[in-house]
N, C-alpha and C positions, 0 to 999 in steps of 0.2 A: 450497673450491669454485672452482674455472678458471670465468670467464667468456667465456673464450678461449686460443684456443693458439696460435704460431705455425704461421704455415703451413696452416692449418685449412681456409681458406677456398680454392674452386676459383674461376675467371676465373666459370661460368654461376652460381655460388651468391653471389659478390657481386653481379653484374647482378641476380637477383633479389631480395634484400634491398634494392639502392636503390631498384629500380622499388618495390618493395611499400612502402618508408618513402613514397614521394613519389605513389601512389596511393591515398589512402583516400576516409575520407567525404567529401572536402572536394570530390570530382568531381560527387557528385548536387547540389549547390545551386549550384557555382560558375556555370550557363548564366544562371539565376536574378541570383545578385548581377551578374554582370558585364552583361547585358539592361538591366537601371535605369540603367548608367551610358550605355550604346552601343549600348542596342533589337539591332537585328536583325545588329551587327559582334560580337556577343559572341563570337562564337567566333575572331576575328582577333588580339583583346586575351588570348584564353586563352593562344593559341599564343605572343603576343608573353609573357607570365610564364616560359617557358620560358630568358627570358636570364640570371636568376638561377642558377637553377643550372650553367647555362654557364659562367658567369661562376665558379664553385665547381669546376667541374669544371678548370679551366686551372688555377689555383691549387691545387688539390690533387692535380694531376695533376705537378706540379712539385715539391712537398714530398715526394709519393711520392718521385718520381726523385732527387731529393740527400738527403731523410731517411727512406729506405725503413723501418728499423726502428724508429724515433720520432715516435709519432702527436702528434697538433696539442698535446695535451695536456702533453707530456714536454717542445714546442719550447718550450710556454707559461712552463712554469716554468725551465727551463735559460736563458730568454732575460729574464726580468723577474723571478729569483728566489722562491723559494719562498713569502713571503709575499702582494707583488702579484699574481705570478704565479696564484697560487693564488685570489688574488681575482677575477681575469679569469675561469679554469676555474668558479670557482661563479656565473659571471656565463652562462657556456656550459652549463653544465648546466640553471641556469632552463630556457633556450631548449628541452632538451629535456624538461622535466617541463613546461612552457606546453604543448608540442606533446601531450605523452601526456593531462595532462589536458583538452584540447578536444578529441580527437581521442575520448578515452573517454566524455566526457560527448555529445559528437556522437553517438556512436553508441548511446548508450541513448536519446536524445531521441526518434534515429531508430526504433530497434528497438520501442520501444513504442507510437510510431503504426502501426505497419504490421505488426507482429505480436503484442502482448503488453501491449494499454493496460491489462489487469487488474492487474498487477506494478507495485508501487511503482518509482521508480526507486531508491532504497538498494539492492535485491533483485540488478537488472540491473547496478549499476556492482561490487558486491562481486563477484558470480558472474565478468563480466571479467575485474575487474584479479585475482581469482585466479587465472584462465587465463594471463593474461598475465605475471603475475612466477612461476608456475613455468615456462611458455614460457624465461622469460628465464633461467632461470640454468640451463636445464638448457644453453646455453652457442650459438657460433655454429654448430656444422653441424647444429642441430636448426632454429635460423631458418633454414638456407640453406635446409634440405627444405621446412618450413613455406612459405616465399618462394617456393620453386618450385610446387609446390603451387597457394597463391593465386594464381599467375600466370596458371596455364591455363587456372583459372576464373574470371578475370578477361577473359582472351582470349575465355572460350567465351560469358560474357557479351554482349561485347562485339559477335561475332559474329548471335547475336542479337537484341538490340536493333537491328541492321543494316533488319530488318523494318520498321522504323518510313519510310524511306524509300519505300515504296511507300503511305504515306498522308499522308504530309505535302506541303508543298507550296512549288515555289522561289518564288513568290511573297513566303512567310515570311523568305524571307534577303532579299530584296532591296528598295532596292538596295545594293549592295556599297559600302563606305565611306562610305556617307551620313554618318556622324558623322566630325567634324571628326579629323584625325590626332592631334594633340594632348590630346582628348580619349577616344581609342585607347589612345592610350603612357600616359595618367595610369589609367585603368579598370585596369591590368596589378598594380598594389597591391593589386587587391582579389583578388588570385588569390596573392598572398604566402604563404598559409595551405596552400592547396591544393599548390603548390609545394615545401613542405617536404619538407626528405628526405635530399638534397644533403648535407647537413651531415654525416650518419653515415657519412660519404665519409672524413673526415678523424681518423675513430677505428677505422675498418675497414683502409685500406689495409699497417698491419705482420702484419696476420692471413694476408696473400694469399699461395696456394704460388707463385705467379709472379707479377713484377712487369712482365714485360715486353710484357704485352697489359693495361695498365690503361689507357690509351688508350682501347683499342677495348670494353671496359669502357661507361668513363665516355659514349661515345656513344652506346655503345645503351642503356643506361639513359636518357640525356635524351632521344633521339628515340624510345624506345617511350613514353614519360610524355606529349612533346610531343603525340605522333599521338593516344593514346587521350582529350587533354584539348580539343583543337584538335579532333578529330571528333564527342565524343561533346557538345561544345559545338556544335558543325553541325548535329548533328542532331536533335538536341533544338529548335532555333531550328526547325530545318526540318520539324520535326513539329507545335507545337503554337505557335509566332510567339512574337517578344518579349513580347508585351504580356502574354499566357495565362504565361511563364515567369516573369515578374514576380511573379504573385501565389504562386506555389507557391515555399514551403520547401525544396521538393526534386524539383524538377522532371523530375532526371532520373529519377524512382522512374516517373511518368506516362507513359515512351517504356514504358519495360518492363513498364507494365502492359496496355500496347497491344496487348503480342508473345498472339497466337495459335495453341497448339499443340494439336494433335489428342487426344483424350482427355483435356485437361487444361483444368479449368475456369476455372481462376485463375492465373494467373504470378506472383503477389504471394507466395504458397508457397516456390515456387521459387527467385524473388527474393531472399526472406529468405535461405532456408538459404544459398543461395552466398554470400552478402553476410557473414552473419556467418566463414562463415570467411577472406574479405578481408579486412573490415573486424579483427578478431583480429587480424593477421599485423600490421597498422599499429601499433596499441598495444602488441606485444609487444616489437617492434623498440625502438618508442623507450620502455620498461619498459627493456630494456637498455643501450640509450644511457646512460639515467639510472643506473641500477644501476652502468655500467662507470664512468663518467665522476665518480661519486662515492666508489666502490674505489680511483681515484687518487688524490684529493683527501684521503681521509681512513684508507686501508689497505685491502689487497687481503683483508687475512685477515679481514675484518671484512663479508664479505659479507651473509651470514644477517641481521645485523642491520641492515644497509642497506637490504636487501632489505623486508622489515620497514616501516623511514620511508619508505621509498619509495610503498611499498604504502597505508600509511594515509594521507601526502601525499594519493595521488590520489583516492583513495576522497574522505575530505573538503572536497578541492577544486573536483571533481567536482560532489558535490553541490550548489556553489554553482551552477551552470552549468546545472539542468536543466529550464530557462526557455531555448526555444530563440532567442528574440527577444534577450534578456541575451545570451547566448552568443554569441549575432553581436555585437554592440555592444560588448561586452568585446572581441572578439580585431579588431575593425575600430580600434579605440583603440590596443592596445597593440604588435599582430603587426608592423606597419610602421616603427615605432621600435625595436623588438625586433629585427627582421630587419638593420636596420641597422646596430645595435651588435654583432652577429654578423659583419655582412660587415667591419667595422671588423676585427673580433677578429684574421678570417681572411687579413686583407690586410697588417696589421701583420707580424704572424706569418709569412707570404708575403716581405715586402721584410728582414726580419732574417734571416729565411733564404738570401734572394737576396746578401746583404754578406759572412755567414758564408761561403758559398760560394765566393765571392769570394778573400774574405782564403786560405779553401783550396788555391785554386787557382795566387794568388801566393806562398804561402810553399812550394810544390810545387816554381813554376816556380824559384825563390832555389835551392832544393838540386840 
């Protein structure tokens, strides 16, 4: 079973696999956590988390261009040998089985308040992550569709919720920088989570039919991420104030339950059903992160059964996580250490590239 093929992927179907890794649940509570640290600039400190993956984007925007057909994984072990190296790559796979499991347990937390408190959570996380590891292996141009997919009902969402502007009030945002700057640039950690995404950047780019709009790419991915976290943080503040998004889990569930549509009683309905197949597209994604990135580490041909550990992994992990209070408190501990020993990972990885290159380019200029 191919996880991937060369050349599979099109320039608009990677754009929507990034946006869709770096868009999930983590948008309805971030107005929330990030309001506790900076009241009514929360949505300043969203925008500001945005540099992270910038910062990923240059750097893999750069590995593409000198190792277009060797993803981070391949430089990993060609550059620190198969054993280290290999240790490093299971140190990067965590990162994406950390992500699939909060991102799954996230979303059954969420899904059963708001549509299915009857349903054990065991019920919600199996029924998922079986969606999501046959999503995953059926390979990348079933995510790219999927991706594309969640995007416009992400868009059509978002358009939407735009409603909430006609009843909120600027009084809510302001005044503007009232919390100390410093206090701004440190609140941007706690959008670390939210952020994620980026990273499937640097196991996707040998899949691409063309490399030479990955550029343009990598920017609209992080300015449609930036906009949708940066606004729908705005508006949220601007509908119902710091103080009111403080107390809610999920504040942004509250703008959209605001929206008012003709013959339609509820919008929480609605809500749901879009939401789950957003929220799906995120855990699928990184279902295969994990699935690919552990096909190298230990045999391509061995998928089935990876597929497999992968699967009851989550499931079980999952279940520790379905205390939604734990669930923040676990990933406020560990995501910000974690993230770091990633950008570590990528920047290493980044400067050995950067000498190889080098040395390339003088034993060129010798002949």
């Amino acid at each position: 079973m191919e996880l991937g093929n060369k050349n599979s992927l099109t320039v608009s179907e990677t754009t929507y696999i990034l946006v869709g890794t770096m868009v999930g649940v983590g948008i309805l509570g971030l107005p929330g956590v990030l309001a506790q640290k900076v009241y009514q600039d929360a949505w300043i400190a969203a925008g500001l988390g945005a540099f992270l993956p910038l910062y990923y984007a240059v750097l893999g925007y750069y590995l593409c261009k000198w190792q277009g057909d060797k993803d981070v994984l391949v430089l990993c072990t060609n550059y620190f040998g198969p054993i280290f190296g290999g240790l490093l790559n299971l140190g990067f796979l965590g990162f994406f089985m950390l992500n699939l499991i909060a991102v799954l347990s996230g979303f059954s937390n969420l899904f059963r308040l708001y549509a299915t408190p009857f349903l054990p959570s065991i019920k919600v996380i199996l029924l998922t992550c079986t969606i999501s590891a046959y999503t995953a292996t059926r390979g990348l141009k079933t995510l790219g569709k999927i991706n594309q997919i969640a995007f416009f009902l992400s868009i059509l969402m978002f358009v939407l919720c735009l409603e909430a502007f006609r009843k909120g009030s600027y009084y809510n945002v302001m005044p503007i920088m009232q919390a100390p700057i410093i206090e701004i640039v440190k609140s941007t950690k706690d959008s670390l989570f939210s952020y994620c995404g980026m990273e499937l950047f640097f196991i996707l780019y040998p899949f691409m039919e063309s490399r030479k709009n990955v550029g343009s790419v990598l920017i609209k991915a992080i300015a449609i991420t930036f906009g949708l976290y940066t606004i729908v943080t705005f508006l949220t503040i601007y509908y119902m104030g710091s103080e009111t998004a403080i107390k809610s889990s999920w504040p942004v569930v509250s703008v959209f339950e605001s929206i008012q549509i003709p013959i339609i009683n509820s919008f929480r309905f609605i809500f749901t059903m879009l939401w789950v197949t957003i929220a799906l597209k995120s855990i699928s994604n990184y279902h295969f992160a994990s699935l690919f990135t552990l096909s190298n580490i230990i045999g391509k041909n061995k998928v089935n059964t990876i597929n497999i550990a992968v699967y009851s992994l989550s499931v079980i992990l999952a279940m520790q996580l379905t205390n939604e209070t734990v669930r923040r408190a676990f990933l406020d501990k560990i995501m910000p250490i974690y993230t770091l020993c990633i950008c570590l990972y990528f920047t290493i990885i980044f400067i050995f590239s950067w000498f190889k290159r080098g040395e390339g380019v003088a034993k060129a200029s010798k002949k």
